[in-house]
N, C-alpha and C positions, 0 to 999 in steps of 0.2 A: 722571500719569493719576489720576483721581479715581476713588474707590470703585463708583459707577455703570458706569463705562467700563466697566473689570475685570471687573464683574459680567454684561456684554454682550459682551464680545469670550470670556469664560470660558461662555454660553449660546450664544455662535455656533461655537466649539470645539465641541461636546458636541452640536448638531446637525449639522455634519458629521460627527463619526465614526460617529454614526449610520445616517447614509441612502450612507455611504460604500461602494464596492463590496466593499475590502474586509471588512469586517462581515458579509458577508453570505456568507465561506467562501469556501474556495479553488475557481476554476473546474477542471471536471473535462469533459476533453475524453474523444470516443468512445471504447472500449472495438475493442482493434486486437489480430489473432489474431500471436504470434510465429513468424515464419515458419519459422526456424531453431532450433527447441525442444531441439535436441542441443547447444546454444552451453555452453560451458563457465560461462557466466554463470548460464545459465536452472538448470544441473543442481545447480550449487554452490548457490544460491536454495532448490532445490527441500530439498533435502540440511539447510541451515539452519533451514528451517520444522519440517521433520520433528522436530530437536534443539531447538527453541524449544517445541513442541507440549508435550512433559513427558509425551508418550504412550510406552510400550513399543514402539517402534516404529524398523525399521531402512528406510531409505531404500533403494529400487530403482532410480526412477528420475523423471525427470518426465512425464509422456506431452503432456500441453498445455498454452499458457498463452498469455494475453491481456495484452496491456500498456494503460493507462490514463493519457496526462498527466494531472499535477496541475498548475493554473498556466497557464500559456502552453500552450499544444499542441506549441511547441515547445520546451519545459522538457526536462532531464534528470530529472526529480523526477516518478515516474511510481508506481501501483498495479497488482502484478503476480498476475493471478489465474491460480494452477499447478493442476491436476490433477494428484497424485501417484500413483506406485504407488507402498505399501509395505506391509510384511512383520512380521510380530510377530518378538519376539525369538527362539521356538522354529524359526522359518523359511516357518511356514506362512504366505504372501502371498495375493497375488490380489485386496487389500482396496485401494480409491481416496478419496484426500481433496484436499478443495479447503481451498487455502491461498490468502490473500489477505495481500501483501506490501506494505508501502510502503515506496519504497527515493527518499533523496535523495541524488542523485549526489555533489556539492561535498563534502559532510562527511561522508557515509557511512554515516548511520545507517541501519539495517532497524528495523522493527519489525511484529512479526506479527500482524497486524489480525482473523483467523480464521482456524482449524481446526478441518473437522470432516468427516467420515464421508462419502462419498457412500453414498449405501443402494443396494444390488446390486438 
């Protein structure tokens, strides 16, 4: 291949990945309420965010939470938005925060996307 070529098949590379869908961010399907929010899954979630937060803060419980594919709709690789109750370390509770979770099933990683206060 001659230098020209190279330099047109390397400009038609770099306009695909451009106008490519992926470039353009993982698709994010509706925002769906977790029916069964006592699931051993949802609690242990909830329970993680609170210990990731770096806030004084003891987990109670999680009251609700909305699951969001990432990807496919039907992906396991989903954004999990909890409503927690928790309790400062003295015991006095009653306080709620939204925790928003990205959890990829395959490999397992969490990572806590936000944490913060709902205002009473």
């Amino acid at each position: 291949m001659t230098t020209c070529s190279l330099l047109v098949l390397a400009a038609a590379v770099v306009a695909c990945a451009v106008v490519s869908p992926a470039a353009a961010g993982p698709y994010l399907c509706p925002w769906r309420t977790v029916a069964h929010v006592d699931d051993p899954f949802i609690q242990s979630l909830g329970k993680w965010a609170v210990e990731q937060s770096g806030a004084a803060l003891g987990f109670d419980k999680v009251e609700s939470a909305r699951a969001q594919g990432v990807g496919e709709c039907t992906s396991m690789t989903r954004n999990y938005d909890l409503v927690i109750d928790a309790s400062n370390r003295a015991g006095a509770g009653g306080d709620k925060y939204r925790a928003v979770v990205f959890v990829m099933y395959m490999t397992q990683p969490q990572k806590l996307v936000s944490f913060e206060r709902i205002p009473a």
